[in-house]
C-alpha positions in Angstrom: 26.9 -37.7 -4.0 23.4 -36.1 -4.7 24.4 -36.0 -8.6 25.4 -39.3 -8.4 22.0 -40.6 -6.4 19.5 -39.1 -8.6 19.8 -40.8 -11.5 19.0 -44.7 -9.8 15.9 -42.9 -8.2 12.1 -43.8 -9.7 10.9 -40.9 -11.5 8.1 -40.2 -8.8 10.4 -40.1 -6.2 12.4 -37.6 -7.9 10.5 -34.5 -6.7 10.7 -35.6 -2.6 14.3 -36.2 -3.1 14.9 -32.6 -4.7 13.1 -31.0 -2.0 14.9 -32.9 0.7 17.9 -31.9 -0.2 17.4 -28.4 -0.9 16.0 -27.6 2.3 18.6 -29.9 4.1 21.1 -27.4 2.5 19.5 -23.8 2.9 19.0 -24.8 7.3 22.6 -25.4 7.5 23.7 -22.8 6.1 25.3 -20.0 8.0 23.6 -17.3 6.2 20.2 -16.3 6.5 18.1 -16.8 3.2 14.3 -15.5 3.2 11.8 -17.1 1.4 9.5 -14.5 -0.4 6.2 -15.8 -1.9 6.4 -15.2 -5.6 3.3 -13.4 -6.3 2.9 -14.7 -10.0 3.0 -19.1 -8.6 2.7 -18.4 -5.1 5.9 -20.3 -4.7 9.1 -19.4 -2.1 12.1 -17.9 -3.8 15.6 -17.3 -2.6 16.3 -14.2 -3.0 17.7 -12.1 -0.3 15.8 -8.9 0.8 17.8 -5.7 -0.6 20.1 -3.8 2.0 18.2 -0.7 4.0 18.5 2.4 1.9 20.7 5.3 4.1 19.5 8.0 1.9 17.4 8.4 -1.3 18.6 8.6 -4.4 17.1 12.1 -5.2 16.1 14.8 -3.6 14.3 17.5 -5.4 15.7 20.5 -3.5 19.6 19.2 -2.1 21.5 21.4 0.1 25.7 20.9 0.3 26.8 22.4 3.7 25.4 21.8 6.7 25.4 24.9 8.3 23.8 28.5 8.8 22.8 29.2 5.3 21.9 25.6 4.5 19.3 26.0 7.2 18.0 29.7 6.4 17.4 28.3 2.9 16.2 24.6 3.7 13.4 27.1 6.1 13.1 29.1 3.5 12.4 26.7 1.0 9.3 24.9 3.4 7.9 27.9 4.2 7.2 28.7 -0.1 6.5 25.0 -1.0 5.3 23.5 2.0 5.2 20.0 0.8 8.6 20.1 0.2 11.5 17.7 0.6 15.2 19.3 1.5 18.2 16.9 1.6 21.5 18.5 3.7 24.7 17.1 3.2 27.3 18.0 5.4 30.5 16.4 6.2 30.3 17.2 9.6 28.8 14.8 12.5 26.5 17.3 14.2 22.7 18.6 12.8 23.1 22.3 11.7 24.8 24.8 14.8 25.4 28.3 14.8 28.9 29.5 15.1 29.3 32.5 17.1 28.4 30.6 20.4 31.5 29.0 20.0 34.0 31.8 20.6 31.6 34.1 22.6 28.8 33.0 25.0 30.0 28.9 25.7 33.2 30.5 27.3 31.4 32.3 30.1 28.9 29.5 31.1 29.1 28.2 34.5 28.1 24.3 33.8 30.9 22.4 33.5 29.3 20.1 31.3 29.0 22.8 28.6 31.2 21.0 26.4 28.7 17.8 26.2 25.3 20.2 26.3 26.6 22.8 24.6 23.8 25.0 25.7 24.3 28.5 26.7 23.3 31.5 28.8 23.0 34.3 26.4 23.4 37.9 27.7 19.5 38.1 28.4 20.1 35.3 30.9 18.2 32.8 28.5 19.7 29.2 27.8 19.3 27.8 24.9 21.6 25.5 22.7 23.9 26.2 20.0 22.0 23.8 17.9 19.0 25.5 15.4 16.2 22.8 16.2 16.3 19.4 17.8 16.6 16.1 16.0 12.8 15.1 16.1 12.3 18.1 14.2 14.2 16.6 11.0 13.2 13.9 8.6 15.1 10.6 8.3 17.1 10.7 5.1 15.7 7.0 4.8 12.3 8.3 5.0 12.1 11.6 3.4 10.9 10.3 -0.2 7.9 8.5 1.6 7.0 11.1 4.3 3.4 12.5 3.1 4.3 16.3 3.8 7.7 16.3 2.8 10.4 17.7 5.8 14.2 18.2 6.5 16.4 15.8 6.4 20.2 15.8 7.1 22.6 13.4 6.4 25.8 13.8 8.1 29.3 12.6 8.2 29.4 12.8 4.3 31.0 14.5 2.2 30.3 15.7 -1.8 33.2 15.3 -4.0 31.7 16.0 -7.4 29.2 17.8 -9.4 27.4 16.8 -12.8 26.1 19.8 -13.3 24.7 18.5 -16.7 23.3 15.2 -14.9 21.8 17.1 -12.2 23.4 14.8 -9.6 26.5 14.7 -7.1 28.3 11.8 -6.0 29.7 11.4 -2.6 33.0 10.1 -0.9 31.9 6.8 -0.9 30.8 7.0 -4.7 26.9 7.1 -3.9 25.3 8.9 -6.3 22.3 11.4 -5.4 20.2 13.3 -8.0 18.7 16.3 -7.7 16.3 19.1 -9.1 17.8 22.2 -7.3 20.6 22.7 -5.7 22.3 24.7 -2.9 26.2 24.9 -2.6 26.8 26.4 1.4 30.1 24.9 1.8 31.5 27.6 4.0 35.2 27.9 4.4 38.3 26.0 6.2 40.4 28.3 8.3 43.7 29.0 6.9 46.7 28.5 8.6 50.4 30.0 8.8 52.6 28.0 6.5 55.4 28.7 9.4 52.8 26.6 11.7 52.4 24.0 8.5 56.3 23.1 8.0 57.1 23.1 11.6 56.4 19.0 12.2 53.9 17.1 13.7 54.7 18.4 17.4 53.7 21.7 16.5 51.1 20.4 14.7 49.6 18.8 17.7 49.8 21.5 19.6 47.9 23.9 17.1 44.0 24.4 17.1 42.6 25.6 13.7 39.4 27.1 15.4 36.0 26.5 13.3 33.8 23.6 14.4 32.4 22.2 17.6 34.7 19.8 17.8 37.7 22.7 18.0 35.5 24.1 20.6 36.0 21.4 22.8 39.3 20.5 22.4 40.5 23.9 23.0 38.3 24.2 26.2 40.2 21.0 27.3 43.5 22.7 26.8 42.7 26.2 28.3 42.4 23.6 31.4 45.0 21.5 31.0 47.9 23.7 29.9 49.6 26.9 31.3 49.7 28.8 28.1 47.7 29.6 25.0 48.8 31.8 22.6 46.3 33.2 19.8 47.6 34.1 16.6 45.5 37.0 15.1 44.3 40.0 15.8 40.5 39.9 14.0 36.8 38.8 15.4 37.9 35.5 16.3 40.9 36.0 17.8 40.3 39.3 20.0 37.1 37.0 21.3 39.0 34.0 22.2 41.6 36.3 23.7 38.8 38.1 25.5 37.2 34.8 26.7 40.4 32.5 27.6 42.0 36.0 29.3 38.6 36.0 31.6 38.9 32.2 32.5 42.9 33.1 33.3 42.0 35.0 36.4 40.3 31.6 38.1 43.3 29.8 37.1 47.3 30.4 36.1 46.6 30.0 32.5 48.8 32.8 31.1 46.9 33.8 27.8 48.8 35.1 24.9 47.7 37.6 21.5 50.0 38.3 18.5 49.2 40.3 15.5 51.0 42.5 12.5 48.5 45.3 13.2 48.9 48.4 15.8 45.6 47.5 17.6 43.0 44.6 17.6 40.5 44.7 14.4 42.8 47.1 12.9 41.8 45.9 9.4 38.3 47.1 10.7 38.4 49.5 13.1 40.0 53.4 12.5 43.2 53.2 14.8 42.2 55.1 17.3 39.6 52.5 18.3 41.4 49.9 17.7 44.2 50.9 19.9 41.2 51.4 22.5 40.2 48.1 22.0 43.6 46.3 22.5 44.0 48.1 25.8 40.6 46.5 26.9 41.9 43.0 25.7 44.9 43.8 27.9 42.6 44.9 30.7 40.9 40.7 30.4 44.2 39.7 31.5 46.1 39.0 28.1 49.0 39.9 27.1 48.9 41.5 23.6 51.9 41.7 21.3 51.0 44.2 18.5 53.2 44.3 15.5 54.4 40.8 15.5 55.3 39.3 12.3 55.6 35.3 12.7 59.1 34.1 11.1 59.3 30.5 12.4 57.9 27.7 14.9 59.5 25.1 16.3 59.1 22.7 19.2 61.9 22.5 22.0 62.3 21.2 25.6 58.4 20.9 25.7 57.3 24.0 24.6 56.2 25.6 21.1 58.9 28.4 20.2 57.3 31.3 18.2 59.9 33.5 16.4 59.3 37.0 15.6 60.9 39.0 12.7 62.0 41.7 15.1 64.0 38.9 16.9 61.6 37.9 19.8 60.9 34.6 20.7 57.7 33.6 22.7 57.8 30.4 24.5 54.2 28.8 24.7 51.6 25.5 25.2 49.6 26.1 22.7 48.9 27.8 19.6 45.4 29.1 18.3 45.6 30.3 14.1 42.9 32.5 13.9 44.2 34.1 10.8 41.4 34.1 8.8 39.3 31.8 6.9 39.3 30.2 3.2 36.2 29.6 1.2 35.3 25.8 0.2 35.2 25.7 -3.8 36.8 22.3 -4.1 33.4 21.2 -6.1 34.2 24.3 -8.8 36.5 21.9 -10.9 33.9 19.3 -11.5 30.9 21.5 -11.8 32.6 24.1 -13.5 32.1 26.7 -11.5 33.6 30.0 -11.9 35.8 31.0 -8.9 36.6 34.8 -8.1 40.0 35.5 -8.3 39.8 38.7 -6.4 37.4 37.8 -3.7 37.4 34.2 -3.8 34.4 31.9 -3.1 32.0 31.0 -5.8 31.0 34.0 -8.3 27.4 33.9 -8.5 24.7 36.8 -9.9 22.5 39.2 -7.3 20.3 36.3 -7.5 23.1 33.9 -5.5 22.7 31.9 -8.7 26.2 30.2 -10.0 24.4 27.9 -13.0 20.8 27.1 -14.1 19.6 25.0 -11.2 22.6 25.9 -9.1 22.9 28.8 -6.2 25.5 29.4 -3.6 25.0 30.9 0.0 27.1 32.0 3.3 30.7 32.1 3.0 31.4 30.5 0.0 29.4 33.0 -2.3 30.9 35.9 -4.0 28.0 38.1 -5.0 26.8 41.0 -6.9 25.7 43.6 -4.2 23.2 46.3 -6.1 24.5 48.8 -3.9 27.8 48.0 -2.8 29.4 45.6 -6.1 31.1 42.6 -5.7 31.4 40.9 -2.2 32.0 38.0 -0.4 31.2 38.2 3.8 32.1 35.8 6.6 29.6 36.3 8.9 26.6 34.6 10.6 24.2 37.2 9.4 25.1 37.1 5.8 24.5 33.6 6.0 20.8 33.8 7.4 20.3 36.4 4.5 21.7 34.8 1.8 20.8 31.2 2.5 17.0 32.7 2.6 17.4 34.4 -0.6 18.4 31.6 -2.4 15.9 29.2 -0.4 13.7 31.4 -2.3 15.0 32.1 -5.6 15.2 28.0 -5.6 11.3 28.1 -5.1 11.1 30.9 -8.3 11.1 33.9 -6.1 13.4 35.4 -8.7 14.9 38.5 -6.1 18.5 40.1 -6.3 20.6 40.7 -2.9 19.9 43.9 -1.7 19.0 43.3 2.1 22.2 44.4 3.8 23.3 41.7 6.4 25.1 42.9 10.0 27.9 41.8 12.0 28.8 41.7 15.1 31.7 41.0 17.5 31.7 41.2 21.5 34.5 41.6 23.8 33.0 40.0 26.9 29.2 41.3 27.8 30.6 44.5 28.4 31.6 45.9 24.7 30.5 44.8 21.5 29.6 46.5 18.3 27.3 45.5 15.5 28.4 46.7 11.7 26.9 47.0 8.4 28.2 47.4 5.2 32.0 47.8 3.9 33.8 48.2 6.9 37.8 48.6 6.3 40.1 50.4 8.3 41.7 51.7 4.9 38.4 53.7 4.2 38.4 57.4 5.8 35.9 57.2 8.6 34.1 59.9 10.8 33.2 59.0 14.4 30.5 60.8 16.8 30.9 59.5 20.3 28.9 59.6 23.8 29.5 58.6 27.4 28.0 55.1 27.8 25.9 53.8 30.9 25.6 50.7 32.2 23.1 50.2 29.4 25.0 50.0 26.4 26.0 46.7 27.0 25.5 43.9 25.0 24.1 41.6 27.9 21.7 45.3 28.8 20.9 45.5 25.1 19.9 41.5 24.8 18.0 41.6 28.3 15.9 44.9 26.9 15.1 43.1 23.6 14.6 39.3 25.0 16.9 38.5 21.9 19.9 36.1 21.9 21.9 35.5 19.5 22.0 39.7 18.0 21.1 38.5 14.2 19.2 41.5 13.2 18.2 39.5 9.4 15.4 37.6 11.4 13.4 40.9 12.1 12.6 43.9 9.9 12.6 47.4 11.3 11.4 50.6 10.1 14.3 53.4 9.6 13.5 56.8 9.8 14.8 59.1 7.0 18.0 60.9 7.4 18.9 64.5 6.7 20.4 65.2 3.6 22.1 67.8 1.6 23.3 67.7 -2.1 26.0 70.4 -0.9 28.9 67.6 0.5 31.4 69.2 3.5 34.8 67.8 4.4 33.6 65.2 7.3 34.7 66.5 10.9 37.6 64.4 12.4 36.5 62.0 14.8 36.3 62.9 18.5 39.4 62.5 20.2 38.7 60.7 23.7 40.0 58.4 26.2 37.2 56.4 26.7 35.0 55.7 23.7 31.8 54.5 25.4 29.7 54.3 22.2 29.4 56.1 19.1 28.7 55.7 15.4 31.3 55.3 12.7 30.6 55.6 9.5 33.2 54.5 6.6 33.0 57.0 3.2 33.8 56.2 -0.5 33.9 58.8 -2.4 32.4 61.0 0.2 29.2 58.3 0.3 28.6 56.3 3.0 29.4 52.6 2.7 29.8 51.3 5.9 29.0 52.0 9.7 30.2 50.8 13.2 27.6 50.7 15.9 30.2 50.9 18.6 27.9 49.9 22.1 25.1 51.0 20.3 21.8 48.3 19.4 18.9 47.8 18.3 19.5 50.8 15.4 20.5 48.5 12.5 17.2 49.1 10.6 18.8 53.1 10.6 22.4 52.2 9.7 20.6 49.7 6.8 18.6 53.0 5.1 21.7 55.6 5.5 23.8 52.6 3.0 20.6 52.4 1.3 19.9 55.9 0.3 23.8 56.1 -1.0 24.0 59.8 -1.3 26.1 62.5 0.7 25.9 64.3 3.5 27.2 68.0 4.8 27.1 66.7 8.4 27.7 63.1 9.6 27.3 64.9 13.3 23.7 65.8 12.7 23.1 61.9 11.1 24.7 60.5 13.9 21.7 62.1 16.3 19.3 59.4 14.3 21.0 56.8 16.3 20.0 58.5 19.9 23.2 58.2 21.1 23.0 61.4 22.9 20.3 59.5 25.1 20.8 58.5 28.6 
């Protein structure tokens, strides 16, 4: 109709017409059209503003993982190049955490809304929560090319699923693409599971918790409470303190609380076996039943309950199953970015720098390393990550230093026992072990109440180690002391007569010691005499 109109019109009414109808047509339609000025003839346009940008398009440091090392390094990186702007990507929907709450202090708290605060008493008797800073201290990814003083920003809930390592850039899940200058890869790991748990269907699927993020917190803390039994499959850190934890919640409640494991003890890949059959008696004494030896065969689900078949021909008849069997580095990007993967240690193989390619460097649990002092590594544990995510926050900046702070672990049993380690610790190694009677204050809740500290990772201060006695004549190590009741002692692990590794066994705040003795690297007539640098003789 309007075509066929125009043409009988006058020529000045042409003009009035046109503009009739074209406004007659944008105010009935349904969408929304904004009329910008353009700034060339002052006239309105049609054109639709652009959609709000989620995230920018580059970030000039960009950090994959969300977790412990991605913040030690995105802190790192501010505190060398203040003006800095850090992107983190992480596929998970929570700002960076720390782990270790998760299997340790959460599980003694009081508040029943733990599981929504997820803030904790630590041993000192200090709350705090599990996550590193608060989201007003982070950067909107929207805003974090415009921000004056660059920041933080964290984009969550997505997840990187290529590299162009020539192109400087990654693209993610939903094929956004996001450029970068420097980047970190912190991916972490996925815990592994039993492929006897894997074929067993769906039911036993449901009924298995792969133990890792905060959401596996939560829904195990709703089973411990809505089942009658758990049983934990693994005999390492996570297991023995999950089996520690849900064995102390059993005695409020009927909640029968199960541990299976190949070894003879609990830790026995760590610990020398006499400890570690110490240490499974005290699981025992939280009120769980430990089954030592156990090698899974099958699972299967009947008449309600998950049946657990042993090769020796025992069957154990439970709720629920936890697989805490250990945990597999995240190198799915290694393909795409050609990445070299170590094929004896797994995770990324990087240089003493973290570095894995020019512009690239890898942290936490995902990075096999050169260690100066020890060789080739790769370490699971929330220390590590602090240390290596700062070293590579700083190497990113041009700090240019190898790894050669040695990062701790630790592991508690409850607030009465705990141990911190250093080093290569591996029950295959021959150890030596000086012990003392412990007192009420070699406790991990007496140690963290002495020191104000919470969560015990030694990397955020520096101490000064005094030097040890040495001798360039080496003696046969002394056997360790055969005892009951191993209240706290040092252990240290030898190769080739050096010391490589120690075991702080109820014993804190000495790390700074343990550090030098791996340090140093030589041999010594008498581990009894360097065991007195650690006080334990004290009262």
């Amino acid at each position: 109709y309007f075509v066929n109109t125009i043409w009988f019109l006058p020529v000045n009414f042409i003009p009035i017409y046109l503009d009739f109808y074209i406004k007659a047509f944008v105010f009935s339609c349904p969408v929304k059209v904004s009329f910008a000025a353009d700034p060339a003839t002052d006239e309105p346009t049609n054109v639709p503003p652009p959609a709000p940008v989620e995230f920018p398009s580059h970030a000039p440091y960009l950090l994959i993982g969300g977790g412990t090392a991605s913040f030690a390094a995105a802190r790192s990186i501010r505190a060398r190049d203040p003006g800095a702007r850090v992107l983190i990507i992480t596929d998970e929907p929570d700002l960076p955490y720390m782990r270790p709450p998760l299997s340790k202090e959460l599980w003694f708290s009081d508040d029943p809304g733990v599981v929504d605060t997820l803030r904790f008493k630590q041993w000192n008797g200090k709350e705090r929560s599990i996550y590193f800073q608060p989201p007003s201290f982070y950067v909107s990814p929207q805003d974090l090319e415009k921000v004056e003083n660059g920041g933080v920003a964290v984009l969550t809930g997505k997840k990187v699923v290529h590299m162009d390592v020539r192109g400087n850039k990654v693209t993610l899940s939903d094929n956004t693409e996001i450029s970068y200058d420097k980047c970190l890869i912190a991916t972490g790991g996925v815990p592994r599971n039993l492929q006897v748990i894997e074929r067993a269907g769906e039911e036993v699927t449901k009924r298995t918790t792969l133990f890792r993020k905060v959401e596996d917190f939560k829904a195990l803390n709703k089973v411990s409470r809505d089942t009658k039994s758990i049983t934990i499959i693994g005999g390492g850190f996570l297991g023995s303190e999950l089996a520690c934890a849900l064995g102390r919640r059993s005695a409020d409640s009927d909640l029968e609380v199960i541990q299976m494991f190949p070894e003879k003890g609990n830790m026995g890949k760590v610990l020398p076996e006499y400890l570690s059959n110490w240490t499974t008696a005290k699981v025992r004494s939280e009120g769980v039943r430990v089954i030592t030896e156990a090698l899974v065969k099958g699972v299967s689900f009947k008449d309600g309950k998950v049946e657990i078949k042993l090769k020796d021909g025992r069957v154990v008849k439970t709720d629920h199953i936890v697989a805490a069997v250990g945990l597999e580095p995240s190198v799915e990007l290694a393909k795409s970015a050609g990445l070299e993967v170590d094929s004896d240690f797994g995770g990324y193989r990087v240089n003493a720098e973290l570095q894995a390619r020019s512009n690239i460097w890898v942290a936490g649990d995902a990075a096999c390393f050169y260690d100066i002092r020890l060789g080739r590594r790769r370490v699971e544990h929330h220390d590590h990550a602090v240390v290596s995510g700062r070293l590579a926050g700083e190497n990113m900046t041009g700090a240019n230093k190898p790894y050669w702070h040695q990062s701790m672990f630790w592991s508690d049993l409850g607030p009465d026992v705990g141990y911190e380690a250093i080093g290569i610790v591996d029950s295959s190694l021959p150890t030596v072990g000086v012990f003392a009677k412990a007192t009420a204050k070699d406790t991990p809740k007496a140690a963290t109440e002495k020191s104000g500290t919470g969560i015990r990772s030694e990397s955020e201060t520096e101490g000064t180690a005094s030097s040890t006695a040495t001798s360039s004549t080496p003696a046969p190590p002394p056997e360790p002391q055969q005892k009951d009741d191993y209240g706290k002692g040092v252990i240290f692990y030898l190769r080739d007569k050096v010391v490589v590794g120690i075991v702080l066994w109820n014993v804190f705040n000495r790390m700074p010691i343990a550090r030098k003795i791996i340090k140093d690297g030589e041999e010594h007539a008498d581990l009894n005499e360097v065991a007195k640098l650690f006080n334990i003789h004290e009262d």
